[in-house]
C-alpha atoms as a printed R data frame, in Angstrom:
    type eleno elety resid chain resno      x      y       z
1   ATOM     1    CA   UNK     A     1 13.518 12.025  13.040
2   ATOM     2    CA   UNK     A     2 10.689 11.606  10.725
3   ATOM     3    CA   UNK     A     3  8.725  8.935  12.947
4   ATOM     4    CA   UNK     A     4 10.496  6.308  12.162
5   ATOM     5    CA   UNK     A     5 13.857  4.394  13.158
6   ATOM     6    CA   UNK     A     6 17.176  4.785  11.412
7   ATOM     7    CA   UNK     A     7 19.213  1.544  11.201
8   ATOM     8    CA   UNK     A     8 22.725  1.852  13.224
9   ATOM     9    CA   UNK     A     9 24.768  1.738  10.135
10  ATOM    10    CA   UNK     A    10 22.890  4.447   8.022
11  ATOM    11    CA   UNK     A    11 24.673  6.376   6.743
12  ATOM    12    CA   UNK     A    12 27.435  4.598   4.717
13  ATOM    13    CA   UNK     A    13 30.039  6.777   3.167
14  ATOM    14    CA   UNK     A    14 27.602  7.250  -0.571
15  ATOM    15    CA   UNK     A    15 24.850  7.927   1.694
16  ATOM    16    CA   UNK     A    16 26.503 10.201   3.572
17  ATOM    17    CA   UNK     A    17 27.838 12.228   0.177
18  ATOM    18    CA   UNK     A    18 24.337 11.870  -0.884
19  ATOM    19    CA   UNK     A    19 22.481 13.432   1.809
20  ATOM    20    CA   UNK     A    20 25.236 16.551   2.232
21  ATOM    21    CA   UNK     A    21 24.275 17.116  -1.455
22  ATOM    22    CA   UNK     A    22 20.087 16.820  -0.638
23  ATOM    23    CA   UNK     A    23 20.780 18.994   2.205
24  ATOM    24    CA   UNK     A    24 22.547 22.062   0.464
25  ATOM    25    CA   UNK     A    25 19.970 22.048  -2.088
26  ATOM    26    CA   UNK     A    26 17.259 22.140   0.565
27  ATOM    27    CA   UNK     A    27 19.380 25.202   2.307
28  ATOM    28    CA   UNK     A    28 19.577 27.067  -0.784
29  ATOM    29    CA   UNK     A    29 15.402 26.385  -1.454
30  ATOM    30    CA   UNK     A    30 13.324 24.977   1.249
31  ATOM    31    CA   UNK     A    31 10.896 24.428  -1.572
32  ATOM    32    CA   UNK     A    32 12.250 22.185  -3.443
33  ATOM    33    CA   UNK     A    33 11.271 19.368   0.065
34  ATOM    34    CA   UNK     A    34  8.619 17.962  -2.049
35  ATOM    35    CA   UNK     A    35 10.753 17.220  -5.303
36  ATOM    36    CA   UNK     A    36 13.683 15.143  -3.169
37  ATOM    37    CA   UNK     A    37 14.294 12.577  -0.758
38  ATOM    38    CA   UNK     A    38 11.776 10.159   1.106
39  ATOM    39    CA   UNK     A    39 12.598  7.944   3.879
40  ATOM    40    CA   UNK     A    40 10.844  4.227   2.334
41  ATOM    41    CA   UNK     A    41  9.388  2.558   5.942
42  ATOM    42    CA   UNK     A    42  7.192 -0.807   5.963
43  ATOM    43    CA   UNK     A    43  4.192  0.613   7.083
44  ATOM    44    CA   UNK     A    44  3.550 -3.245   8.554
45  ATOM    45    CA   UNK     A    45  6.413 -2.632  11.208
46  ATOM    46    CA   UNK     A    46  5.713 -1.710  14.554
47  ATOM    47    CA   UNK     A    47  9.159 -0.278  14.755
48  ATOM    48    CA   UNK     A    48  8.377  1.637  11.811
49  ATOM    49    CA   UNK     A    49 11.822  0.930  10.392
50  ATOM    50    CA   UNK     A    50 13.737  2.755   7.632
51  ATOM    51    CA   UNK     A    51 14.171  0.416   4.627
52  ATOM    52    CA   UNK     A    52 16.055  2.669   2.320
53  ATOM    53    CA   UNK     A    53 14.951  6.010   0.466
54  ATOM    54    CA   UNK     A    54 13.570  7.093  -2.490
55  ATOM    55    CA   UNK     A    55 12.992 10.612  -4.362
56  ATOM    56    CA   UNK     A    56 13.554 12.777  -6.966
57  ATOM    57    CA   UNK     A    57 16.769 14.058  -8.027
58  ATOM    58    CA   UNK     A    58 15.086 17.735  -8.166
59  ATOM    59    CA   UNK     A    59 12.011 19.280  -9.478
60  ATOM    60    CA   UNK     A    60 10.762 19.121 -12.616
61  ATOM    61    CA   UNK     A    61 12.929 19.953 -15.388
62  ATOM    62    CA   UNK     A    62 12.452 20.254 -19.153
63  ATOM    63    CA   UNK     A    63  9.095 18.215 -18.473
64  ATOM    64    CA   UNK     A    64 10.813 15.091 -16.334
65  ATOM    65    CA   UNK     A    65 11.290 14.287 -13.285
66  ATOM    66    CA   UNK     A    66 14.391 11.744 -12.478
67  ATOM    67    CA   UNK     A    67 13.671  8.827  -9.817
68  ATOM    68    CA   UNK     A    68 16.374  7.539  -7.324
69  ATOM    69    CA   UNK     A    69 16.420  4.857  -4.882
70  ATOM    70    CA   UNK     A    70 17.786  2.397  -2.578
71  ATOM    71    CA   UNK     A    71 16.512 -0.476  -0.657
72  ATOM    72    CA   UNK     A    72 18.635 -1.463   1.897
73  ATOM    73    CA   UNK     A    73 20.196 -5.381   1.195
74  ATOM    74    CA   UNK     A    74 18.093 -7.372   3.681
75  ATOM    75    CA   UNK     A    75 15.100 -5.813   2.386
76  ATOM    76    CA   UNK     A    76 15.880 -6.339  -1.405
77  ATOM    77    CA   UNK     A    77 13.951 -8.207  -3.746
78  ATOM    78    CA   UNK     A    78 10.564 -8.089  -1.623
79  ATOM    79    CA   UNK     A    79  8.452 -5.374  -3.970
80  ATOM    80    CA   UNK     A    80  9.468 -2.287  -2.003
81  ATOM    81    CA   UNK     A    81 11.416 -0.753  -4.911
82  ATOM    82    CA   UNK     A    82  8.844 -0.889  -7.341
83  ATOM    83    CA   UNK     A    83  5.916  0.271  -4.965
84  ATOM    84    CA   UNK     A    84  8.092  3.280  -4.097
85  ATOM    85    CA   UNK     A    85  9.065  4.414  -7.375
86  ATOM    86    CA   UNK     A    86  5.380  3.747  -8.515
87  ATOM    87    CA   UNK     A    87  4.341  6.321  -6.102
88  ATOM    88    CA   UNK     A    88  6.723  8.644  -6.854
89  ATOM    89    CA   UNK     A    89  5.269  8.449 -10.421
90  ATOM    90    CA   UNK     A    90  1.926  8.947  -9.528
91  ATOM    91    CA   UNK     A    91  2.566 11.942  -7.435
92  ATOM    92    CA   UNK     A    92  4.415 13.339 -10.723
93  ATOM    93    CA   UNK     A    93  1.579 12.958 -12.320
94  ATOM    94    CA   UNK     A    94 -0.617 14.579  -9.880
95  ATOM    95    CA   UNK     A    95  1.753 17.292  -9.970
96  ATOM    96    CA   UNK     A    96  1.822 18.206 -13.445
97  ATOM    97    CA   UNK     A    97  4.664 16.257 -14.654
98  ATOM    98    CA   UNK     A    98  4.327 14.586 -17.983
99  ATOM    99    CA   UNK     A    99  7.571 12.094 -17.856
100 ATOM   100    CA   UNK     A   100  9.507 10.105 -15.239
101 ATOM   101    CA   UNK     A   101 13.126  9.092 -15.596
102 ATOM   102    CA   UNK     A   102 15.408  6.605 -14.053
103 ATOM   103    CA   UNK     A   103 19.229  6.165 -14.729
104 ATOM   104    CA   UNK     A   104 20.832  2.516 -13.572
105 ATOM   105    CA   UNK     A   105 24.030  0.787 -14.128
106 ATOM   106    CA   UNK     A   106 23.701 -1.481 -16.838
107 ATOM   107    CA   UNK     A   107 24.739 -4.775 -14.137
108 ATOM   108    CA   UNK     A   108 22.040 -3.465 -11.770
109 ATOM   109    CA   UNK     A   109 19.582 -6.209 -12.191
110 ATOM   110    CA   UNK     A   110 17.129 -6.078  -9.483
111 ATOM   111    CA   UNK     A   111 16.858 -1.999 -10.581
112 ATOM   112    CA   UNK     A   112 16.706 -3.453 -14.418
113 ATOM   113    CA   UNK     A   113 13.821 -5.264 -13.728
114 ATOM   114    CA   UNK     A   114 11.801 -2.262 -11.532
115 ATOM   115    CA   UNK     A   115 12.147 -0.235 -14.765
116 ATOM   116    CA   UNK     A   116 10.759 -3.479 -16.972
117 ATOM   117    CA   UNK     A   117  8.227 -4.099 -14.723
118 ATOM   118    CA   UNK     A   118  6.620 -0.399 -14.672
119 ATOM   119    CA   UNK     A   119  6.779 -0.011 -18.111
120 ATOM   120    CA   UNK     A   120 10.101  2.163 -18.766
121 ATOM   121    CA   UNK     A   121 11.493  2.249 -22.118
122 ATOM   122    CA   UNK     A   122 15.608  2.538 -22.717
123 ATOM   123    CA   UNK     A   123 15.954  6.134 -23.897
124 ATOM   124    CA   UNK     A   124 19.816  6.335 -24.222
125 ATOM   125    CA   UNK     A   125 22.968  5.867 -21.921
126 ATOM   126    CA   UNK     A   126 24.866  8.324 -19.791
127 ATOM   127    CA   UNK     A   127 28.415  8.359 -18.286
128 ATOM   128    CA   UNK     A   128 27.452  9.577 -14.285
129 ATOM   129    CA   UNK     A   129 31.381 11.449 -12.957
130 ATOM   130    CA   UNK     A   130 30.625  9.070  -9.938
131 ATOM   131    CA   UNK     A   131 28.703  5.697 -10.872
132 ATOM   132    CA   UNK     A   132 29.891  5.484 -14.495
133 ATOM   133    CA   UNK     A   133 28.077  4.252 -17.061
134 ATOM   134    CA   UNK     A   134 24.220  4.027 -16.716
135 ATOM   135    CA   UNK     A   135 21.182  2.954 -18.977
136 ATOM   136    CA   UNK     A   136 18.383  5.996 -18.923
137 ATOM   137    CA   UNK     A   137 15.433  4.913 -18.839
138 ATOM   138    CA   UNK     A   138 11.950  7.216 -19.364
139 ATOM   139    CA   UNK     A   139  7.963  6.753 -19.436
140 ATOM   140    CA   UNK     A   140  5.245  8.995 -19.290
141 ATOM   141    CA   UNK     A   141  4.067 10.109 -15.713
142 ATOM   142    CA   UNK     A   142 -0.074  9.398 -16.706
């Protein structure tokens, strides 16, 4: 599957909701592949192992583009996060898209400081049905 390998306990029960939900809106439009989920793997690793995922929640909407992601635990706090989500940014802008967005818990540090460190400004809050309260977060795409 996609070149690279999948670790044994991938996926965990919110992975697993999260990927039936990527899936049906693939099956309902195939072209939407480009505007969702990315498989992040250290290009350094001869194994080519899956460290987590990153993508878009959808296509472009109302001029944004929302960024999600997940680095698995023993890969945290290395730089992979904010690499990722800096190329998703980029390729928003090469597409067109004038804004990115993120939306994180408000105790989600290490995700905290990826939006500090690429220049995202607090744009409001939102109550998410399944993760609750989270901080949104938006910067232009250029």
């Amino acid at each position: 599957m996609g070149g690279f390998t999948l670790p044994p306990d991938w996926p965990d029960a919110h992975d697993a909701r999260f990927l039936r939900l990527r899936q049906g809106q693939l099956a309902r439009d195939p072209s939407l592949e480009a505007w969702l989920v990315r498989g992040m793997v250290l290009r350094s690793d001869p194994a080519r192992r899956m460290i987590g995922h990153v993508g878009y929640h959808g296509p472009p909407l109302d001029g944004f583009v929302e960024i999600g992601y997940t680095v698995f635990p023993d890969m945290q706090r290395q730089g992979y996060a904010t690499e990722a989500v800096q190329g998703l940014i980029d390729h928003a802008a090469e597409k067109g898209v004038p804004r990115v967005r993120l939306s994180i818990a408000p105790g989600n540090e290490a995700s905290l400081a990826v939006a500090r460190k690429l220049g995202f400004e607090r744009v409001g809050e939102q109550i998410d049905e399944e993760d609750g309260l989270e901080y949104v977060f938006e910067r232009s795409a250029g």
